[in-house]
C-alpha positions in Angstrom: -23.1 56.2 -38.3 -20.2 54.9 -36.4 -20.1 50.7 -35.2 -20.9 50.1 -31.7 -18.8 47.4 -30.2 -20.4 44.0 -29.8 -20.9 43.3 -26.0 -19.1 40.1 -24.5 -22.0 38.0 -24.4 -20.2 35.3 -22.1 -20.7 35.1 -18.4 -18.0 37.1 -16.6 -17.5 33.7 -14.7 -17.7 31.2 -17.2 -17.0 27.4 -15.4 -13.7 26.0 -17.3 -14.2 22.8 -18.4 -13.2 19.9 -16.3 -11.6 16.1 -16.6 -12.6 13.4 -14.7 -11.8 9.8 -14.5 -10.6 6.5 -12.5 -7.0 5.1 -13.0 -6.8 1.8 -11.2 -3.5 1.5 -9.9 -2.4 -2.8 -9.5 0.5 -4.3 -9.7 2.3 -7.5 -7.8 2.5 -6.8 -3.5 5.5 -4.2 -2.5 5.4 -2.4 -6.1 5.0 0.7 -4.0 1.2 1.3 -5.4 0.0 2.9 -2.2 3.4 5.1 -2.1 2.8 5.8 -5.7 -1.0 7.0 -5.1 0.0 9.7 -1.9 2.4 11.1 -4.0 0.5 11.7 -6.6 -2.2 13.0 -4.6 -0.2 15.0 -2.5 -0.5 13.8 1.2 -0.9 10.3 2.9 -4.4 8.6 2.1 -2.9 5.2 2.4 -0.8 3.2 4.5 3.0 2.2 3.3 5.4 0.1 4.7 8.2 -2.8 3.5 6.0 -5.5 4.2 4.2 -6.8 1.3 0.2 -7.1 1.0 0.0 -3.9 3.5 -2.8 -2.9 1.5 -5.9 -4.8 2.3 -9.0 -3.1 0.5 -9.6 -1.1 -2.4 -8.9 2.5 -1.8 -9.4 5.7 -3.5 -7.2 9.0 -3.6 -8.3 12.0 -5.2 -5.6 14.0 -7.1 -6.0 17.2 -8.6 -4.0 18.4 -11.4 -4.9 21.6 -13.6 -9.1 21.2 -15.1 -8.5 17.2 -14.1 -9.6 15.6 -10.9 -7.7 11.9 -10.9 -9.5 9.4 -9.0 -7.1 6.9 -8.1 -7.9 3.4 -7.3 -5.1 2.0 -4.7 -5.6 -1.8 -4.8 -4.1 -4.7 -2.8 -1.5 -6.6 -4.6 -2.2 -9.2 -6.3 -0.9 -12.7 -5.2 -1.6 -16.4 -5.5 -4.2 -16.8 -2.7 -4.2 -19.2 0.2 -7.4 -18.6 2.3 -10.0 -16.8 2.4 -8.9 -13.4 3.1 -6.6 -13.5 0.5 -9.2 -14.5 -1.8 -11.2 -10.9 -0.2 -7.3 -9.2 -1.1 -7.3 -10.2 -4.5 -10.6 -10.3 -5.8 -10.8 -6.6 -4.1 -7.9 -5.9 -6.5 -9.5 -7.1 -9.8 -12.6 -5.2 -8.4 -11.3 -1.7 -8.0 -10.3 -2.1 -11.9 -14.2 -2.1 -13.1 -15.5 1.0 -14.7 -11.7 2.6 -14.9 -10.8 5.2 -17.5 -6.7 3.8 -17.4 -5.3 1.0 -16.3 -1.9 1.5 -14.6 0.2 -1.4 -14.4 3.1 -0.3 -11.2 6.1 -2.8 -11.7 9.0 -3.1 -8.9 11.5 -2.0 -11.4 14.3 -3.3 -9.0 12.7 -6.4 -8.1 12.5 -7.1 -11.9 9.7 -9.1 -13.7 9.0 -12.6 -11.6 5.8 -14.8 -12.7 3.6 -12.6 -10.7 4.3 -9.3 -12.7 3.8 -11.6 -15.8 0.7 -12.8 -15.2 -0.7 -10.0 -13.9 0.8 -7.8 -17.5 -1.3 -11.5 -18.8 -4.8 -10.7 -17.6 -4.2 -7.0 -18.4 -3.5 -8.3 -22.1 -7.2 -8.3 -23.3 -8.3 -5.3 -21.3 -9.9 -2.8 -23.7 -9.2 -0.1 -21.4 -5.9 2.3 -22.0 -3.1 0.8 -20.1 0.3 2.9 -18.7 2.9 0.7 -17.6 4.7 2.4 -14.2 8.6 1.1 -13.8 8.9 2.3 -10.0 11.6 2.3 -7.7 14.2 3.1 -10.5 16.3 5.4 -7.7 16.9 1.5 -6.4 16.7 -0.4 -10.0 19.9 -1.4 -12.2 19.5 1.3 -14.8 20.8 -1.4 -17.4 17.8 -4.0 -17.0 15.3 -1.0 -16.9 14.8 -0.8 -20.5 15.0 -4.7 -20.8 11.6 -4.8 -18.4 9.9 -2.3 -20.5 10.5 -4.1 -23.8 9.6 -7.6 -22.1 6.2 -5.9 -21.0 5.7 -4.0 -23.8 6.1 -6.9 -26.0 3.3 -9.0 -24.0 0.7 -5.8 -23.5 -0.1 -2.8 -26.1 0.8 0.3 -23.5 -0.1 3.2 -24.5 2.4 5.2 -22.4 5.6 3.8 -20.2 7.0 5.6 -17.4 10.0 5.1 -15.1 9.1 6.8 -11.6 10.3 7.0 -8.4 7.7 7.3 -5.8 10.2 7.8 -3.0 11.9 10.6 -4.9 9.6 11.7 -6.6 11.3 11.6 -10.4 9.6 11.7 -13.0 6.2 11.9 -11.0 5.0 15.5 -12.7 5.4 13.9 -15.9 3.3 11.4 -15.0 0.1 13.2 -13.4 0.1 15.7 -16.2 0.1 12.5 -18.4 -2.5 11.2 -16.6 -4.7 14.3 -16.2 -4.7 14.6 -20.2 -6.1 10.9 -20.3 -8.7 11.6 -18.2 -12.1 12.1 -20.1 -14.3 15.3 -19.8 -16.6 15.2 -16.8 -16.9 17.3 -13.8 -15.3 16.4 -10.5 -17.2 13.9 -8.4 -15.2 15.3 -5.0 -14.9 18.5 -3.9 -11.2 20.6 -5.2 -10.0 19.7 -1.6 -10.8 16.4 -0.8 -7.9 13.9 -0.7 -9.8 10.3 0.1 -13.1 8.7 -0.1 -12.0 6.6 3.1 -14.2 7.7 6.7 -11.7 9.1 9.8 -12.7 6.0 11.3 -11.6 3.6 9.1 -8.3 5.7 7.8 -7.9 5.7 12.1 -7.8 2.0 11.6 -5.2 1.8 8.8 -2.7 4.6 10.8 -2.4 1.8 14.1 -2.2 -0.9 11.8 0.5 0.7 10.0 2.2 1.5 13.3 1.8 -2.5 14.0 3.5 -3.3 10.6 6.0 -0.6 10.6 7.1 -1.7 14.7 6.9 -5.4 14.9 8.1 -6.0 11.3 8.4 -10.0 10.9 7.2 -10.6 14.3 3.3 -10.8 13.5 3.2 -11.2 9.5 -0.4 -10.9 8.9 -1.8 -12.2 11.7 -3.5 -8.9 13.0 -6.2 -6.7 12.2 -7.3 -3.1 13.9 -11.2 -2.9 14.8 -12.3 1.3 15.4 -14.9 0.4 18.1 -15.6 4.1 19.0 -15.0 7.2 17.2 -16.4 10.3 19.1 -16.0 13.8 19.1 -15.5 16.4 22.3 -16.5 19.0 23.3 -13.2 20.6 23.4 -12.7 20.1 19.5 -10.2 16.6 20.4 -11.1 13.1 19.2 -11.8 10.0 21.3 -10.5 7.0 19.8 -10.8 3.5 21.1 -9.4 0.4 18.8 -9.0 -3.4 19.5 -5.6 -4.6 18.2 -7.3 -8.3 17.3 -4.8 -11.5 17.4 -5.2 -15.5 17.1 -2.9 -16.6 19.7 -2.2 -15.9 23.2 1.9 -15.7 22.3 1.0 -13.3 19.3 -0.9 -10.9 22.1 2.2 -11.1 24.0 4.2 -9.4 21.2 2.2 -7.0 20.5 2.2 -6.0 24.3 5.5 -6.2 24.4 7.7 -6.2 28.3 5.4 -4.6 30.8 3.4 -3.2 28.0 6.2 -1.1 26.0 5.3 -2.1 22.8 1.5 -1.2 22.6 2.5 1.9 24.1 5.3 3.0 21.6 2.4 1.8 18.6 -0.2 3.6 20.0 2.4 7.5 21.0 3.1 7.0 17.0 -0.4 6.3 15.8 -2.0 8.8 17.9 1.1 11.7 16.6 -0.1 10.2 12.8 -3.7 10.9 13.5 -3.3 14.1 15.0 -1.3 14.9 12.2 -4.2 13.8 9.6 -7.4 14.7 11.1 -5.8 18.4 12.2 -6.6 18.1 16.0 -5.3 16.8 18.9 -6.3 13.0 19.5 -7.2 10.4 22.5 -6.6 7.0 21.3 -6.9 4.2 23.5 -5.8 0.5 22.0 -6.5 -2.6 23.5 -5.4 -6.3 22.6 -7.8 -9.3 22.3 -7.3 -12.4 21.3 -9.8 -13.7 18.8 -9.0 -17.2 17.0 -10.3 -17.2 13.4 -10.7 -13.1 13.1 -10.1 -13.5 9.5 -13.7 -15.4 8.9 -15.5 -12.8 10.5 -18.0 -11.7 8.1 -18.3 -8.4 10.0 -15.0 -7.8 10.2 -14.9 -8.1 6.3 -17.1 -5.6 6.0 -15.5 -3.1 8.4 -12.2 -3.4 6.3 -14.1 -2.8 3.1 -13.4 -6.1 1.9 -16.2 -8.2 0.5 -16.9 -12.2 1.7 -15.5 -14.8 -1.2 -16.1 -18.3 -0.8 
């Protein structure tokens, strides 16, 4: 009597096992945190541009990278606040930390290590959670002091891993996600494979004009605007309707954002709508108006459109 083979009792589709986990990304303003995150994930989910504090609200990209789906937590930098919407800024910083599976520290490795680095690497210190420390911008950085900055850090905080990255460039980014990925615990996705963001259209609509804002009028208007989606409606034709208020304090500061006979809010709003387009994958009407509103930043509402919550 000859053997019969055993059959192959396992499904002919068997489900490979996946990773999961949350990496909050923080760091002191203009690390390059939100440059960091859309590279990793592979396409914009976040506004960037030279000013610091662009980030406002916590903010989550989704990056995928072999059986691991990398949830990353884009936070605003964190500062010494003055009032209460920096309060909101930072406390929505420390916030997007809870219930991560890695801590990565992103340092401004041509800025170097001021107090605000330090005592952010401070309150990390304690933190039972694994902690990476990021050196970015090293395209930029003096390649002398690098390793200088990673022994001062790694002398104050037990990292488990440090990397020296450009966002920009992207060197030494692959590294880094496959790092990452292998740190994440076992768990199935919590977004679908092509999901890039857990922010609406009509708040990342928001964030694309007020990145236009930032990226136009530069020192002009530090941080004395903010970008309300009052409608967000679909037509018939497959297009998207969007109307925004570009909200000021001052009469002078509505002025600049105008711009002579109206040049500036028209240049904002050809680049913001060409952004959108280019993100939402179909053509775009978007309609921007200016109000002044004194005291925008204590609007309780307001705070809750931007995701950020109200601090006394």
């Amino acid at each position: 009597m000859t053997d019969q083979p055993v059959p192959d009792q396992r499904p002919d589709h068997a489900t490979p096992p996946q990773r999961c986990g949350l990496v909050a990304v923080v760091g002191a303003p203009n690390a390059g945190k939100s440059t960091l995150v859309n590279a990793l994930v592979g396409q914009k989910v976040a506004i960037v541009s030279p000013k610091a504090q662009t980030t406002r609200a916590r903010l989550l990209g989704v990056a995928m990278e072999g059986d691991a789906q990398l949830l990353l937590v884009d936070t605003p930098g964190i500062f010494e606040p003055r009032r209460r919407f920096d309060r909101a800024m930072v406390s929505a910083a420390w916030g997007g930390t809870e219930g991560a599976d890695l801590l990565a520290l992103v340092v401004d490795a041509k800025g170097g290590l001021g107090a605000k680095v330090t005592d952010i690497a401070e309150a990390l210190k304690d933190r039972p959670e694994p902690k990476h420390l990021i050196l970015n911008k090293v395209d930029l950085a003096d390649k002398a002091k690098l390793l200088i900055h990673a022994e001062r850090l790694n002398a104050q905080v037990d990292f488990a891993e440090t990397w020296f990255v450009s966002a920009q460039t992207g060197d030494g980014l692959p590294e880094l996600k496959t790092a990452l990925a292998k740190a994440m615990p076992p768990g199935p996705w919590h977004y679908p494979e092509d999901q890039v963001s857990d922010a609406t259209e009509r708040a990342l609509a928001a964030e694309v004009t007020r990145e236009q804002i930032y990226l136009q009028l530069h020192a002009e208007l530090p941080y004395a605007s903010a970008v309300e989606t009052e409608k967000f409606e679909e037509r018939a034709d497959g297009s998207v309707e969007i109307h925004q208020q570009v909200l000021v304090e001052r009469p002078t500061q509505r002025a600049i954002v105008l711009g002579k006979g109206g040049a500036r809010i028209k240049e904002i709003g050809a680049r913001a709508r060409a952004e959108l387009a280019t993100v939402l994958d179909r053509p775009v009407h978007l309609y921007l108006h200016v109000k002044v509103k004194p005291g925008w930043d204590e609007d309780r509402q307001l705070y809750r459109d931007i995701g950020l919550d109200w601090v006394e």
